[in-house]
N, C-alpha and C positions, 0 to 999 in steps of 0.2 A: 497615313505613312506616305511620305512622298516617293514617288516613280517614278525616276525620270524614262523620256524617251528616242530619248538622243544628248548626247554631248550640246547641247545648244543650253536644256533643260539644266545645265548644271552652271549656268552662267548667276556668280555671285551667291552660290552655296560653299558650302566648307566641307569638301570632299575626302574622305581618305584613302588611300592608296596602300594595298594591306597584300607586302609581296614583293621586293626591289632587285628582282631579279632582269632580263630585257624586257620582258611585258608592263614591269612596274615604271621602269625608265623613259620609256615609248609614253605610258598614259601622263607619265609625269609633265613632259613636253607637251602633250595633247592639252592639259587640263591647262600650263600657264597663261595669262591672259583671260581665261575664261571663270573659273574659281575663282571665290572670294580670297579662300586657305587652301591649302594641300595640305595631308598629316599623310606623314611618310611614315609606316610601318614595317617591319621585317621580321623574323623570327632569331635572325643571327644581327649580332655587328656588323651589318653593310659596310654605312657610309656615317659619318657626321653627322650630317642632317637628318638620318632615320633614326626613330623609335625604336628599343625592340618589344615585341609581341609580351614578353613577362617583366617587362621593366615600365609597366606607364603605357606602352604602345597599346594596348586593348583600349585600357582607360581612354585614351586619346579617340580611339575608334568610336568608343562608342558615342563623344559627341558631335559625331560626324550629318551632315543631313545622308551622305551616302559612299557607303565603301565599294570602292572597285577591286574584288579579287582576283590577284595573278593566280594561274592556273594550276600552280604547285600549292597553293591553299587548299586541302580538302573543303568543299562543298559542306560536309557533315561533321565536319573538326567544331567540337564542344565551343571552342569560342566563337566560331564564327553563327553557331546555333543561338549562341548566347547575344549576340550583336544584334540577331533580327529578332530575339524577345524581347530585347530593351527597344526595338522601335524603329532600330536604323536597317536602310536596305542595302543588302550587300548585292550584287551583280559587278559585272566585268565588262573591259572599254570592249572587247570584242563581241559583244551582244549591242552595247551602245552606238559601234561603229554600225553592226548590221542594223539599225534601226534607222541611221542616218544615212544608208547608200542604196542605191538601185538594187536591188536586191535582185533582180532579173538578170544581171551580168555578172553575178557570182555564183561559182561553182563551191561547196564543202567538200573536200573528201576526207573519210574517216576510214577505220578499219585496224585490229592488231597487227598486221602486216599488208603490206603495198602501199597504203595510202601516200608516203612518200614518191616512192618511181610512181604511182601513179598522176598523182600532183605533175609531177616532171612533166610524165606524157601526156597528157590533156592539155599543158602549157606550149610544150614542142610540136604536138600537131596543129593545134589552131594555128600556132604560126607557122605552119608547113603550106597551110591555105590562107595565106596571107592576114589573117587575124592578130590585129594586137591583143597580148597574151599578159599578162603578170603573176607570176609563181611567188607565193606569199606563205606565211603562217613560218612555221618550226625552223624551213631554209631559207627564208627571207626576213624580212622587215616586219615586224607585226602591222594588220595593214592602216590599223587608225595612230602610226605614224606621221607625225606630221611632217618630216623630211620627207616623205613617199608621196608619191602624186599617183592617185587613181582615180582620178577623173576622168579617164576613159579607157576601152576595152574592156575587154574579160579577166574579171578576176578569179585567180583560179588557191581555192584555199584550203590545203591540210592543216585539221580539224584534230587535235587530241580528245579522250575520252575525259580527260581532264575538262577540258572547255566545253564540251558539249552540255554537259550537266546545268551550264548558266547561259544558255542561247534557249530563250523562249521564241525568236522569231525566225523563220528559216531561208534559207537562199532559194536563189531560182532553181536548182537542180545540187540533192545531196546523192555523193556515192562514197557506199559501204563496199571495201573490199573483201574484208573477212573478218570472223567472229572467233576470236582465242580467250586466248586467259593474259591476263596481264593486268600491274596497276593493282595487285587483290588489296595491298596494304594502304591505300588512296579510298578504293572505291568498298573495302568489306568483303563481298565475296563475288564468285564468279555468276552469278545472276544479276547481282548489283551492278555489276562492269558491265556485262553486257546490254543491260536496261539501260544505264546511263548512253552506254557509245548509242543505242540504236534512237536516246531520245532526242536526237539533233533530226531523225525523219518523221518524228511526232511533232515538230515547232510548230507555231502557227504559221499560217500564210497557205496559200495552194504552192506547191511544188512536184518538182519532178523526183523519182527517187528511185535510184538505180543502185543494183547489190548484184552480186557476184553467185554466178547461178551453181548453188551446193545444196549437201543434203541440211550444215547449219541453219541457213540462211532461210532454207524453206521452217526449218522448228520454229525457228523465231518470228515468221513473216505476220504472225496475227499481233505484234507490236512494233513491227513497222508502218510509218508514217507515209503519206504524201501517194500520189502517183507512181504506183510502183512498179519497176518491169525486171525481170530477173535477165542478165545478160550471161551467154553463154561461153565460155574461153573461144579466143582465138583460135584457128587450125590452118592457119597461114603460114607458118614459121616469121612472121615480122617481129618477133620478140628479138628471134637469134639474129638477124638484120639487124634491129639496133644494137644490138651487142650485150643484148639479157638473159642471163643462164638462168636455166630452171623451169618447168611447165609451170608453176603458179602464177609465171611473169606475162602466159598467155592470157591468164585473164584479166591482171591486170593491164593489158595493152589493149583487150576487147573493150573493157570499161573505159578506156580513154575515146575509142573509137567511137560509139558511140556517143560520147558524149560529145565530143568534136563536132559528131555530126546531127548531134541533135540539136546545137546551136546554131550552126551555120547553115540549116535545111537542106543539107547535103544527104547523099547516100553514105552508109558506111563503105562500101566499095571504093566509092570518088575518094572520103577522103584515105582508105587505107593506100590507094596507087599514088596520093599525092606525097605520102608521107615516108613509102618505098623508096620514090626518086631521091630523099634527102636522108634516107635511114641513117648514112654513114659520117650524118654531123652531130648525129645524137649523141652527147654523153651521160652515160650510164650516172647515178647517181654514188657518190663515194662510199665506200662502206655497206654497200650491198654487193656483196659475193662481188667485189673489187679485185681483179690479178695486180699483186704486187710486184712478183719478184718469180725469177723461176733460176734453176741451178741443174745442168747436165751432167750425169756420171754416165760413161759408154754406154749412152744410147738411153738410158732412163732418165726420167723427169722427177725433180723435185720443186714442186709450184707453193706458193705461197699465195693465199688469198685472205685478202679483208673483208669480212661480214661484221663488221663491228657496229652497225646499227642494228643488228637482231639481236635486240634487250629480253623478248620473253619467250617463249618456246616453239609456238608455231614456228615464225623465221628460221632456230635453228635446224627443226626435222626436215623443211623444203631445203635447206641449204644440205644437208647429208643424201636427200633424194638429190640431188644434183652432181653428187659424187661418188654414186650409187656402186661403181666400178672400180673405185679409186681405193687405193690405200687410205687411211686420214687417219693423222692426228690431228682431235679436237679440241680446243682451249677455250672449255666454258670458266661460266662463274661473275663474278663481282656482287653487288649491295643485295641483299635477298631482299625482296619483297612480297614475299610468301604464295607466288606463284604455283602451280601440279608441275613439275616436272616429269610424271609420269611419261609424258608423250616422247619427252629427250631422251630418257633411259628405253623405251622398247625402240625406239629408234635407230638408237647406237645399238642394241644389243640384236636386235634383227638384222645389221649387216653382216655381210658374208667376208668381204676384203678384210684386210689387217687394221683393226680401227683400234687408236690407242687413247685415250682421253686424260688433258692437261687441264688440274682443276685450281681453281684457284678464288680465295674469298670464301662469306660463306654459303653463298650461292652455288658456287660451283664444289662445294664439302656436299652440301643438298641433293646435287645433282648425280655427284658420283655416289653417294650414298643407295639412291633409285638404281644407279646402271649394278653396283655390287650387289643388291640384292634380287638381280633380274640375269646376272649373268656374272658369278666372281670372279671368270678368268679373265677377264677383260683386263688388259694392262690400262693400270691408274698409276698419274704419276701428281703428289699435291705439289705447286710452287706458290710464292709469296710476291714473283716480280714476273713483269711479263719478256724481261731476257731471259731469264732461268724458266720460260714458259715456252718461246721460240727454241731458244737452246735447246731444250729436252725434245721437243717435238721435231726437231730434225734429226739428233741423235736417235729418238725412235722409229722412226722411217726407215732410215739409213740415206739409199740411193734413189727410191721414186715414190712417189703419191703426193698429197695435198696437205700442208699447211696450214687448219683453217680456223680462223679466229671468229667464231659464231659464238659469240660469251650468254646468251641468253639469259641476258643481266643486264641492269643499268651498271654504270661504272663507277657511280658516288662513292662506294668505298676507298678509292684510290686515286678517280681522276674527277675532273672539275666537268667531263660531260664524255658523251661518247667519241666525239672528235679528238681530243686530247688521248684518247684510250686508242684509237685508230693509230693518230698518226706516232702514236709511242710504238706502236707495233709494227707500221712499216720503217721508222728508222731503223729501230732494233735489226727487220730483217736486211736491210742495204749494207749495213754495218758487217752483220755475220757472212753473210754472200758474197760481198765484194760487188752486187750489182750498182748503177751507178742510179741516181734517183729518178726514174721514169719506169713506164710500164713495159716490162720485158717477158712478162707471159703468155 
């Protein structure tokens, strides 16, 4: 069976490409020139030029020398099981990219929550200490783009649990921020998930391997991978400096810390003073506990905040410890993928302020369904649109407390990704406020 082991190795084979989403379009670019064929594959009507997956498009796969799968393709999905019995190897450009680059200049980070802001903060401090820095993967460029030039500095790369599963070869340094649930309906269950995310610090190669010092992280540590050192949260307040709410954000600014300075042989002290003096050019990452919008009634506050990147449940319980005093109406919900909501319902129902819960999709039917049977007085209100989601949750407030759009869901039911589902939610609210579009909270 043939292997490739780098993008080079696929010069004048007939490669398919099983996935047309940006990672399939990136490889598509990557492979012209260098493939004999490309077979463009997809599960829906893309494009033209693609196959789909039950019309011919497997067919076509399978006589491929080798299929690159984008990372929305389950790993374990019957056909693609079926692709590597007929002979052909399925792997992905972003294991083929790490096989063709310095491995020593790239960072992973993975994790159910932080791995984003974390990604940010590892990128923003190296270059606090003068390091060129490139923040890649999920809010960037996929990095074996070949519009993107990384032929020098640090590359610094958020890892989904999705891609971890097809990197057999591992970077200079992976960090794990945390270990939830999420993805059950991708990965089977939550053992499954967590096995796969942690086997990106099982890859081959010597590396470094840094995780977030909890009581999870120690259960799991006899299947993590590499050089491992468990880091402690921050107790500096430099989270609130850069303008990050929530104590989970301590640890992931410790995990950046470190890592910063584990590459540039620095102390963590050095570079946490160098990165103080610049705290205030950091911006926070969109759609993490984001202030939208805020509205004054004689003296009371009504705030509206975007959390609309916390798709599974840990994100949302740290997002309600962060408004632990506050009033809140909550607007979960969107695509179920059969995640425990358990943790969202004892969460909400363990507050003590006025917490009103806006549910929506059948994710968020799921969700209220766990808070009614943990606590039925709990005002539940279903909507079907996220104005009639806004609308109701300020109507239930009334005059002060929090707004807060922590959907603990993906948004595929309604929206084309969670950015489109964000910024639906802060127009909605500029509209009803009268605020004007900038950050007023």
């Amino acid at each position: 069976m043939f292997r490739p082991t780098g993008f080079a190795d696929l010069a004048g084979k007939r490669v398919g490409v099983f996935g047309y989403g940006v990672e399939g379009r990136a490889t598509r670019r990557r492979l012209e020139g260098v493939a004999s064929a490309i077979v463009l594959v997809d599960d829906s009507d893309v494009d033209p030029d693609v196959m789909v997956t039950s019309d011919g498009g497997l067919d076509a796969l399978r006589g491929c020398d080798v299929v690159l799968k984008s990372p929305g393709i389950p790993r374990r999905r019957d056909d693609v099981l079926d692709l590597e019995r007929s002979g052909v190897t399925v792997t992905s450009s972003l294991n083929l990219w790490l096989r063709d680059i310095d491995r020593s200049r790239v960072v992973a980070i993975t994790g159910t929550k932080g791995k984003s802001t974390t990604t940010a903060l590892t990128t923003f401090f190296l270059q606090c200490l003068g390091e060129a820095a490139l923040r890649l993967g999920n809010f960037g460029q996929p990095p074996y783009d070949p519009d993107l030039d990384v032929s020098k500095g640090w590359l610094i790369l958020e890892v989904s649990s999705f891609q971890c599963v097809d990197i057999d070869v591992a970077p200079g340094i992976v960090v794990v921020t945390s270990l939830g649930a999420d993805h059950l309906d991708w990965h089977g269950t939550l053992e499954e998930y967590r096995r796969d995310k942690l086997s990106l610090t099982r890859a081959n190669g010597d590396h470094r391997t840094l995780v977030a010092e909890n009581p999870t992280m120690h259960d799991y540590s006899n299947v993590i991978g590499g050089d491992v050192t468990f880091v402690a949260a921050d107790e500096t307040n430099l989270a609130s400096s850069l303008g990050l709410l929530g104590a989970h954000n301590n640890a992931n600014v410790a995990l950046a810390l470190y890592c910063a300075a584990l590459l540039t042989n620095r102390s963590v002290n050095d570079v946490r003073a160098r990165v103080l003096d610049a705290a205030s050019t950091f911006e926070p990452l969109r759609g993490r506990l984001t202030p939208v919008a805020s509205e004054n009634h004689n003296g009371d506050t009504l705030r509206y905040v975007d959390d609309g990147l916390a798709t599974s449940a840990l994100p949302v319980v740290a997002a309600l410890e962060v408004f632990a005093r506050d009033p809140v109406a909550l607007i979960v919900g969107g695509f179920d993928r059969g995640v425990d909501y358990v943790p969202v319902a004892e969460a909400v129902t363990a507050r003590r302020p006025l917490t009103v819960l806006i549910v929506m999709g059948e994710a968020g039917t799921r969700i209220g369904e766990e808070v009614a049977r943990l606590s039925p007085e709990i005002l539940q209100i279903a909507v079907t649109s996220m104005r009639d989601a806004v609308s109701e949750a300020r109507r239930a407030l009334g005059k002060g407390g929090v707004v807060l759009l922590s959907p603990g869901a993906p948004s595929f039911d309604q929206y084309e990704n969670w950015e489109e589902r964000s910024e639906d939610f802060t127009r909605i609210v500029y509209e009803l406020t009268g605020n004007e579009r900038r950050n007023t909270a």
